[in-house]
PARO-893487 format. One record per residue (C-alpha): residue number from 0; residue in three letters; x, y, z. Coordinates in Angstrom, 1 decimal, m for minus. Each point is the difference from the previous one (the first is absolute). Layout:
<donus>
(donu NUM; "ALA"; (X; Y; Z))
...
</donus>
This chain:
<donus>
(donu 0; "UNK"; (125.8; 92.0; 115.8))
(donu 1; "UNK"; (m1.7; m2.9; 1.7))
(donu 2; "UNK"; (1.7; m3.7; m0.5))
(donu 3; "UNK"; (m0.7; m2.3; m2.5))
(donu 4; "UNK"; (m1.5; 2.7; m2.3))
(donu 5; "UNK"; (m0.2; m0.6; m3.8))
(donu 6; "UNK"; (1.3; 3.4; m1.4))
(donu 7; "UNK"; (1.3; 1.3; m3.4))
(donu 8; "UNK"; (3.8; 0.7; m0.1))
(donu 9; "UNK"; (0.8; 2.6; m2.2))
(donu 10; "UNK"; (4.0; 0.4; m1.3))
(donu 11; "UNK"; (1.2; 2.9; m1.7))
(donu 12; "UNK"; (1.9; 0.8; m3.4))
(donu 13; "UNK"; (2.4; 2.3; m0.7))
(donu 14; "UNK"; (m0.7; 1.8; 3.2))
(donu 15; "UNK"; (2.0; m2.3; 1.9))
(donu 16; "UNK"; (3.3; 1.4; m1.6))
(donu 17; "UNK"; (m0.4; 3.4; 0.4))
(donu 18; "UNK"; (1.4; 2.7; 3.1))
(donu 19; "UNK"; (m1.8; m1.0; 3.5))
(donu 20; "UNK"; (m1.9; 3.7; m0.7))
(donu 21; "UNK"; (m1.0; m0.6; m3.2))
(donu 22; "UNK"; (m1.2; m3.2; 0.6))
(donu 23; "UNK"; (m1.8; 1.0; 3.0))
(donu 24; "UNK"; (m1.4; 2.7; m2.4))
(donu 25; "UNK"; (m1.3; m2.6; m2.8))
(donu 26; "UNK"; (m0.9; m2.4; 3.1))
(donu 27; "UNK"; (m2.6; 2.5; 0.7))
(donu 28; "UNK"; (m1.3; 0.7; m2.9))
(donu 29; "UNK"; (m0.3; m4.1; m1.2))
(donu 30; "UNK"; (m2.2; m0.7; 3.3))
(donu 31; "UNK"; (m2.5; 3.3; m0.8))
(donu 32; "UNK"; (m0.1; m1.1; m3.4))
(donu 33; "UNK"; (m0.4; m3.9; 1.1))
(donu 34; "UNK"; (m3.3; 1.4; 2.5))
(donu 35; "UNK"; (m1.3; 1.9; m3.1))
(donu 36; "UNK"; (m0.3; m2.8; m2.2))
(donu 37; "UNK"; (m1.5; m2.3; 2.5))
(donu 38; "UNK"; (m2.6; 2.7; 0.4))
(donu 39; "UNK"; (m0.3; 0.9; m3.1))
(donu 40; "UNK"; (m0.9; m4.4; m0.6))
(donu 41; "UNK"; (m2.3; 0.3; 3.1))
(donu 42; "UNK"; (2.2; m2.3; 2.0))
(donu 43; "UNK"; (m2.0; 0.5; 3.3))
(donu 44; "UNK"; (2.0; m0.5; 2.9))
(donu 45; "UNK"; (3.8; 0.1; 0.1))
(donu 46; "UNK"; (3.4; 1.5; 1.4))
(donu 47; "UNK"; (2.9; 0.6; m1.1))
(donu 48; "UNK"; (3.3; m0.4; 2.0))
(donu 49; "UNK"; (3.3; 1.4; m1.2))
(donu 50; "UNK"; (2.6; m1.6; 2.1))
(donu 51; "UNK"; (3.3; 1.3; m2.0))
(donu 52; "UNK"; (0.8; m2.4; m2.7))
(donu 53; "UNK"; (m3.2; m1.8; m0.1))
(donu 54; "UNK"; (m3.4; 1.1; m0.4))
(donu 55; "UNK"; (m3.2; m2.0; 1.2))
(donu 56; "UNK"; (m3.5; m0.3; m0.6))
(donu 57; "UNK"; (m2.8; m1.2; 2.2))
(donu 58; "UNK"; (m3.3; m0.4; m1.6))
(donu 59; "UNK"; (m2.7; m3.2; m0.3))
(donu 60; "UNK"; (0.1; 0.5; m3.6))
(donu 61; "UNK"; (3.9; m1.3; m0.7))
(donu 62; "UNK"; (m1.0; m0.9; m3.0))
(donu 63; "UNK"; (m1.7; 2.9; m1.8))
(donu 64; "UNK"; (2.8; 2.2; 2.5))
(donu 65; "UNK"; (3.1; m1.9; m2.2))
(donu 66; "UNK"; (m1.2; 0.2; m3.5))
(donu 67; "UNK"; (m0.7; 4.1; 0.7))
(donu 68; "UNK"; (3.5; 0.4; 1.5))
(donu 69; "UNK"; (1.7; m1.9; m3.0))
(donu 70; "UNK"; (m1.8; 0.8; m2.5))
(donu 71; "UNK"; (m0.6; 3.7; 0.7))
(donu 72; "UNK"; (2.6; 1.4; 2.0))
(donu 73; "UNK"; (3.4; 1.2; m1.1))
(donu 74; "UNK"; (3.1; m0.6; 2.4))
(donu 75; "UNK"; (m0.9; m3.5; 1.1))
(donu 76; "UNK"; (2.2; m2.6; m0.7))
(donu 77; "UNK"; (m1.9; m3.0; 0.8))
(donu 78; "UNK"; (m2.3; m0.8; 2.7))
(donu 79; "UNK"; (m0.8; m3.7; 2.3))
(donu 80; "UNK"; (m3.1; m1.1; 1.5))
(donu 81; "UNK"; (2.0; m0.5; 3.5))
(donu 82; "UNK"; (m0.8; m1.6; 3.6))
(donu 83; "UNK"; (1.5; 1.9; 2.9))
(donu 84; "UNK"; (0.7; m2.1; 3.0))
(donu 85; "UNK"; (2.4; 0.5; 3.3))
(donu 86; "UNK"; (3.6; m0.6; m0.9))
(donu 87; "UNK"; (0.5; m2.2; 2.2))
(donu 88; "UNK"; (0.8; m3.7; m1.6))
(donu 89; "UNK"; (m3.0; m2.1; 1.2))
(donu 90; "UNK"; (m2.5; 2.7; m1.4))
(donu 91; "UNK"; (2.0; 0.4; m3.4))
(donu 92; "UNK"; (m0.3; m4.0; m0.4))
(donu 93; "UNK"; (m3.7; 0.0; 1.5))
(donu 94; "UNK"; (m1.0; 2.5; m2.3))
(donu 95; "UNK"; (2.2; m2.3; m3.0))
(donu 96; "UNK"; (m1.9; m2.9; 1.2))
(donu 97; "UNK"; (m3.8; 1.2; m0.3))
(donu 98; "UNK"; (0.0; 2.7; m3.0))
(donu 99; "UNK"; (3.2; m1.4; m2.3))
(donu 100; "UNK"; (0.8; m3.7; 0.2))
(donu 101; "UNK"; (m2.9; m0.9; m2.1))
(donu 102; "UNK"; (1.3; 2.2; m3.2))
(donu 103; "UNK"; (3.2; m2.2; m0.4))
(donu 104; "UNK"; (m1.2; m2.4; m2.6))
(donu 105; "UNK"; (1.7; m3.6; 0.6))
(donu 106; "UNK"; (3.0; m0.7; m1.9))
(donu 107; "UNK"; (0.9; 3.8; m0.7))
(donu 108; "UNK"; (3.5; 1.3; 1.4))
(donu 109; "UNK"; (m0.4; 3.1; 2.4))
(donu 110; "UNK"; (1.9; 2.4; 1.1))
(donu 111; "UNK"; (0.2; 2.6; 3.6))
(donu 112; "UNK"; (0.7; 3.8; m0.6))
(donu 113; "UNK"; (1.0; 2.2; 2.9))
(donu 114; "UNK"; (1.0; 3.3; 0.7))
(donu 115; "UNK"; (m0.1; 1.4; 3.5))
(donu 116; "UNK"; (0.2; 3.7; 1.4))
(donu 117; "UNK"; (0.6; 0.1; 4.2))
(donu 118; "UNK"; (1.6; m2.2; 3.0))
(donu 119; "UNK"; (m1.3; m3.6; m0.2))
(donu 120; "UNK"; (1.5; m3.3; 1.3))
(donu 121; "UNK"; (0.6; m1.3; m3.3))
(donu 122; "UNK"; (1.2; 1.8; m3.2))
(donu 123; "UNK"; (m1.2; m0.5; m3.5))
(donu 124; "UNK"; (1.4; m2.7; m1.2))
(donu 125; "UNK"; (m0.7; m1.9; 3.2))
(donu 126; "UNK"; (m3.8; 0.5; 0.2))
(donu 127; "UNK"; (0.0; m1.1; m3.7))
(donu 128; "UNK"; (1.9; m3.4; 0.2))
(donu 129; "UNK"; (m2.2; m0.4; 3.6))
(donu 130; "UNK"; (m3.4; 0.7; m2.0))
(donu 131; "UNK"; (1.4; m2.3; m3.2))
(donu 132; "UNK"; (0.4; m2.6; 2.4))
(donu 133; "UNK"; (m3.6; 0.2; 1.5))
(donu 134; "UNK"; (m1.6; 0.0; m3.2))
(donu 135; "UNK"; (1.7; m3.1; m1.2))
(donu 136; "UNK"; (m1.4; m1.4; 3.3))
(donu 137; "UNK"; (m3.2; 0.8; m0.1))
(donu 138; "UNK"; (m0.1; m0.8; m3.9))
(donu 139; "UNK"; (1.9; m3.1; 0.6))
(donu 140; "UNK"; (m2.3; m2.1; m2.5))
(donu 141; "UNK"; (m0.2; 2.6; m2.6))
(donu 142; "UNK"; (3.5; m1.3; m1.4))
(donu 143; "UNK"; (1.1; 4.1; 0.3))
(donu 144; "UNK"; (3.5; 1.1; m1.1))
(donu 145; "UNK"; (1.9; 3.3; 1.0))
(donu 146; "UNK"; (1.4; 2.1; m3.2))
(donu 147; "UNK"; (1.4; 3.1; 0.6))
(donu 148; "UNK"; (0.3; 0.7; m3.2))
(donu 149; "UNK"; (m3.4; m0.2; m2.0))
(donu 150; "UNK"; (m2.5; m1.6; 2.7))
(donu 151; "UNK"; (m3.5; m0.4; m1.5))
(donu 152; "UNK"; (m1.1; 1.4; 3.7))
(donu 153; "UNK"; (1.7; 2.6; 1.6))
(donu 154; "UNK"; (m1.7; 1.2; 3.5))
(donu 155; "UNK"; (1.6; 3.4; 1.0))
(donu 156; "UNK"; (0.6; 1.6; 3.3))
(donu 157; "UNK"; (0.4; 2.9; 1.2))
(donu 158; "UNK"; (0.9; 0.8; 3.4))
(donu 159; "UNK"; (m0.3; 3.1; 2.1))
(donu 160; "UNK"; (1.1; 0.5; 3.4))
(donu 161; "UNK"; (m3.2; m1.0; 1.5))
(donu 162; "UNK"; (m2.1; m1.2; m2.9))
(donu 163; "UNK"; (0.6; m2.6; m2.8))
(donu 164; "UNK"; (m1.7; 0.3; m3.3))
(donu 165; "UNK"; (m0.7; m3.2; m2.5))
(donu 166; "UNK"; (m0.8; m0.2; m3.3))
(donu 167; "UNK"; (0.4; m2.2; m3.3))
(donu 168; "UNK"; (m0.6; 2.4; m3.1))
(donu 169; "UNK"; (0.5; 3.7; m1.3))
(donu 170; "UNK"; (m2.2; 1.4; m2.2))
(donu 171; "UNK"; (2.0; 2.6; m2.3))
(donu 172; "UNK"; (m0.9; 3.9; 0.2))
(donu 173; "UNK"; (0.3; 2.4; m2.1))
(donu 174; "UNK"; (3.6; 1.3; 1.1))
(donu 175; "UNK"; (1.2; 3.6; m1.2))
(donu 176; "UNK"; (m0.9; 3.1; 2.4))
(donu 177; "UNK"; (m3.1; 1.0; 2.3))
(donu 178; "UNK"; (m2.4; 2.2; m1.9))
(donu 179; "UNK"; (0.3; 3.7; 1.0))
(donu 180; "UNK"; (3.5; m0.2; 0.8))
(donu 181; "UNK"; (1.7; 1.3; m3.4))
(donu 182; "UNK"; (m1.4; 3.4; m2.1))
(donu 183; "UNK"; (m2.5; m0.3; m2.3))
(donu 184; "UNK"; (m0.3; m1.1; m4.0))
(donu 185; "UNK"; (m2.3; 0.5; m2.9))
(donu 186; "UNK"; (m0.4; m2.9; m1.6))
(donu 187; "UNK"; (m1.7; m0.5; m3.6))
(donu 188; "UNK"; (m2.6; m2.2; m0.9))
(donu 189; "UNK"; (m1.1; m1.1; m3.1))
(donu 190; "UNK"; (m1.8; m3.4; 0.4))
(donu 191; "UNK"; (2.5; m2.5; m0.6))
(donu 192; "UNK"; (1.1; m2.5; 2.8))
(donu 193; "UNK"; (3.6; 1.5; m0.2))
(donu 194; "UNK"; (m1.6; 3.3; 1.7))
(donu 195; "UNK"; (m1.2; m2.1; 3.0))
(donu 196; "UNK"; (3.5; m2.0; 0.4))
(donu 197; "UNK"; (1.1; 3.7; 0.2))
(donu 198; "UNK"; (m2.3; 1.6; 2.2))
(donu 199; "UNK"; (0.5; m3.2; 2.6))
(donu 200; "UNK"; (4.0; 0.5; m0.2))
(donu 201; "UNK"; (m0.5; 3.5; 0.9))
(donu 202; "UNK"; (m2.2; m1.0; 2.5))
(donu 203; "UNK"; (2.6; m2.7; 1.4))
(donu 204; "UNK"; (2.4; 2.8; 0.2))
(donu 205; "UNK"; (m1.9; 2.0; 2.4))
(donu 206; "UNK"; (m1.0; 2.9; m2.0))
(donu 207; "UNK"; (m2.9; 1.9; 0.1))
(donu 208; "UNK"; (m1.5; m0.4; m3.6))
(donu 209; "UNK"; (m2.4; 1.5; m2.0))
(donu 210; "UNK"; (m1.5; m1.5; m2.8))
(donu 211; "UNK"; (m0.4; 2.1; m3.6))
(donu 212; "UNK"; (m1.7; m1.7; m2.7))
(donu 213; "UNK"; (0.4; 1.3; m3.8))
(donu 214; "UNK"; (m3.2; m1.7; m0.7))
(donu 215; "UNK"; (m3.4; 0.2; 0.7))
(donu 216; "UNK"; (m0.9; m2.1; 3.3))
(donu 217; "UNK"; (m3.0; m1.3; m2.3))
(donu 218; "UNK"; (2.6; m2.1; m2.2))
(donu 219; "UNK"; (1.2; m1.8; 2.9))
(donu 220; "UNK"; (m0.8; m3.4; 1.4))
(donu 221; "UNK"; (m2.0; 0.0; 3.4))
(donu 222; "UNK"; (2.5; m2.3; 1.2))
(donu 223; "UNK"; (2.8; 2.5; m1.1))
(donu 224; "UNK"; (m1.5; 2.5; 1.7))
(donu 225; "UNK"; (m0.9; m1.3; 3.1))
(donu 226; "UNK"; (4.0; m1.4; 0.1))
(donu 227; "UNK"; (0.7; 3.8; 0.0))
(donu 228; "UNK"; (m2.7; 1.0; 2.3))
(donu 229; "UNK"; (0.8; m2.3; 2.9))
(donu 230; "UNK"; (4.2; 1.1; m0.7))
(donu 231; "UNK"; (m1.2; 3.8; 0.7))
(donu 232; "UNK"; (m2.2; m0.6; 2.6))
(donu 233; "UNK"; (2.5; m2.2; 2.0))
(donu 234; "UNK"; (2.2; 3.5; 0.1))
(donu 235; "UNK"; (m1.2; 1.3; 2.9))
(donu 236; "UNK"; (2.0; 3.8; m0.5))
(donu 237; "UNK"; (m1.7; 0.1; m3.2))
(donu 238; "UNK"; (m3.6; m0.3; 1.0))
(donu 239; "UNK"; (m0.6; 3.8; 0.2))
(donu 240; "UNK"; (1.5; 1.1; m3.4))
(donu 241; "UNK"; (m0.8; m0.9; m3.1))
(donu 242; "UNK"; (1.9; m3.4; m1.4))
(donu 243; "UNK"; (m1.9; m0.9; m3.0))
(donu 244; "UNK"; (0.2; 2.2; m2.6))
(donu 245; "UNK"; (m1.7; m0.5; m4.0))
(donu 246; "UNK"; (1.7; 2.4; m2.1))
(donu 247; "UNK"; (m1.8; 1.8; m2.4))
(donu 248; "UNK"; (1.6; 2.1; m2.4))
(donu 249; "UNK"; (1.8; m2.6; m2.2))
(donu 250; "UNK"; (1.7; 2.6; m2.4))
(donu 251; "UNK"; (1.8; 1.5; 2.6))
(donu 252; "UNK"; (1.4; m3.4; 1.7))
(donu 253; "UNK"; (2.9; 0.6; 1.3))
(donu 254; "UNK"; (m0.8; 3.5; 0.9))
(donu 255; "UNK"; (m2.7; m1.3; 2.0))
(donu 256; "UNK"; (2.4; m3.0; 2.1))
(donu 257; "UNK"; (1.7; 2.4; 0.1))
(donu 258; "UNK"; (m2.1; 2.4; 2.0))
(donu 259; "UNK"; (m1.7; m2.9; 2.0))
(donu 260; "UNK"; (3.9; m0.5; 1.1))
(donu 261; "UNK"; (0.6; 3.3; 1.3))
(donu 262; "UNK"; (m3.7; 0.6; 1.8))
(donu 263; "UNK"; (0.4; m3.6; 1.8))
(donu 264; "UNK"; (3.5; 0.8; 1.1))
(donu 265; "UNK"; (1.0; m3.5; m1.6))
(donu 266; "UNK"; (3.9; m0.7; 0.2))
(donu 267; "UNK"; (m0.1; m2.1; m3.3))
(donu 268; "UNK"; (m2.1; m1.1; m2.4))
(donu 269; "UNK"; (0.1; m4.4; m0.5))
(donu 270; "UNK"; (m1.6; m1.1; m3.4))
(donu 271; "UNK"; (0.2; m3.5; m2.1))
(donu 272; "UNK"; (2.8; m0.5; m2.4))
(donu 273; "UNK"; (m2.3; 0.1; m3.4))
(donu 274; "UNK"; (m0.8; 3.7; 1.3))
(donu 275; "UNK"; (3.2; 1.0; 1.0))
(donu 276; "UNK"; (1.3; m0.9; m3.3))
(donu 277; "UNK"; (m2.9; 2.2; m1.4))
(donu 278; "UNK"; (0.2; 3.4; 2.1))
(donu 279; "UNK"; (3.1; 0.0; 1.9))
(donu 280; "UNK"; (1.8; 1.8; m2.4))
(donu 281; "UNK"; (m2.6; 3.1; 0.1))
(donu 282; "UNK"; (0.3; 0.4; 4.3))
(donu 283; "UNK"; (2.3; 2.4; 1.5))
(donu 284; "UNK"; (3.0; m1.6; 1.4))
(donu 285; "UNK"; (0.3; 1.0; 3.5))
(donu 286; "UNK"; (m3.2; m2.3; 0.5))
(donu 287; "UNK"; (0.9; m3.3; 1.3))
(donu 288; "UNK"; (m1.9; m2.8; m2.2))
(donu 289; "UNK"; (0.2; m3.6; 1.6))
(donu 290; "UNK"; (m1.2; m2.7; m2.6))
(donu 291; "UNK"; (0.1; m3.7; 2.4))
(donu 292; "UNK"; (m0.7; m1.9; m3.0))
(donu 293; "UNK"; (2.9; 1.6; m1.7))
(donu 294; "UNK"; (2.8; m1.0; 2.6))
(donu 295; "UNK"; (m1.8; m3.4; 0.6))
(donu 296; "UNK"; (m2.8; m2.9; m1.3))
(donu 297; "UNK"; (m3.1; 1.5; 1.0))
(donu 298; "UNK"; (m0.9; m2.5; 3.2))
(donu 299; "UNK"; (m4.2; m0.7; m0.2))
(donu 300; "UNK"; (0.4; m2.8; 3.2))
(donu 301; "UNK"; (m1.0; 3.0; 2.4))
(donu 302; "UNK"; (m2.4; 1.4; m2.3))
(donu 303; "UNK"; (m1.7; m3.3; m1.0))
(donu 304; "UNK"; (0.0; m0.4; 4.0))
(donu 305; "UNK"; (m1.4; 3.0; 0.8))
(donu 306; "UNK"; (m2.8; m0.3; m3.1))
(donu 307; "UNK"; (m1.5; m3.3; 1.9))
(donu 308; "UNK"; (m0.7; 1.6; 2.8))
(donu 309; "UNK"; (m2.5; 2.9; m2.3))
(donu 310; "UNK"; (m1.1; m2.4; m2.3))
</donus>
């Protein structure tokens, strides 16, 4: 990577805890995924850079880049809009100086976050007392205070080996597991907004899901639809088999899931609490039924986030 580049950093979820293979596994399969979507959004130019427990994107479109990652990509924790500069303490505070100074509004408190991977002349807390001290300098009519305990500005740090990276925001992901990385579920539909809070947490979880409605797609909104659509088609394993499927013998219901969960090889069947309270009863019980809304509030901030962007 060149210096002074604007670039996307990328953190992980729950991959960050798991055995160095495993995570080198689910690694993988988060920065395919993460090159899919941005394809699949026409993001036209860009690379993606794994460098162990950090992930970066460089692309013109930052912008459009960061609201695909967060809002479409299981795995990721957060991500920054980040500057990468030498590590070296005049190009850290340079680079502070021209892109930063002017986001600290006067008479806010502030705050310096560092964490530091390699060999460097100073250590963590050093570089952020040294960089405390030159924004209160350079700021030095702006009547700034430090708080290290709920600053209203916090500019963040990161420094490794060779190259620093700033930034001053995180934009929440989705979290969970990449896609592709788990087995796969059937998941019924029925047109309620419960069934896309289900479909999304099975997505977050890294299965590969396919989608069975027990009505008509006729009955549904466009909107709905579409929501399901784009879930399907951002499952890349799942592109050459069928994952929609409109069942159409409604005497024999549960014979029919039924079937559709043995010929899609599906590992469990997920479904909204007002149907499992409905049909559970009549389903064999070696099939594993997971009902999200059952063990938890049904959570529409993901879904309402993802239905902007279709709208």
């Amino acid at each position: 990577m060149k210096n002074n580049q604007h670039l996307l950093l990328v953190r992980f979820s729950e991959i960050g805890i798991k055995s160095k293979k495993t995570r080198h596994w689910f690694t993988s399969i988060l920065v395919n995924h993460i090159k899919y979507c941005l394809n699949y959004f026409n993001i036209q130019d860009f690379s993606v850079l794994n460098q162990y427990s950090r992930i970066y994107i460089l692309t013109n479109e930052l912008e459009k880049a960061e609201k695909i990652v967060t809002s479409f990509v299981p795995g990721v924790k957060s991500t920054s809009k980040t500057t990468k500069c030498p590590s070296k303490l005049k190009e850290i505070k340079t680079t502070i100086e021209k892109q930063f100074l002017n986001a600290i509004q006067s008479n806010s408190s502030f705050a310096v976050r560092v964490k530091r991977v390699g060999t460097h002349s100073f250590n963590s807390m050093e570089l952020a007392a040294e960089i405390g001290s030159f924004i209160l300098e350079k700021c030095s009519n702006n009547k700034l205070k430090v708080d290290l305990t709920s600053p209203e500005y916090t500019l963040f740090i990161e420094v490794r080996e060779k190259d620093a990276y700033l930034y001053h925001r995180k934009e929440e992901g989705l979290g969970g597991l990449p896609v592709g990385c788990q087995g796969k579920v059937l998941v019924l539909v029925e047109g309620k907004k419960e069934d896309l809070t289900n479909t999304i947490k099975m997505y977050q979880r890294g299965t590969n899901t396919v989608v069975c409605s027990l009505k008509p797609l006729k009955n549904f909104d466009k909107t709905y639809l579409n929501f399901i659509e784009l879930i399907l088609n951002l499952q890349p394993k799942m592109l050459k088999e069928q994952h929609l499927i409109v069942l159409e013998n409604q005497k024999n219901l549960i014979e029919e899931i039924h079937s559709y969960y043995l010929l899609t090889n599906s590992q469990a069947i997920v479904m909204s609490r007002d149907l499992f309270y409905r049909i559970e009863k009549r389903f064999p019980v070696t099939i594993p039924i997971f009902v999200p809304d059952l063990a938890e509030k049904p959570d529409f901030e993901n879904v309402n986030k993802i239905l902007k962007t279709i709208e």
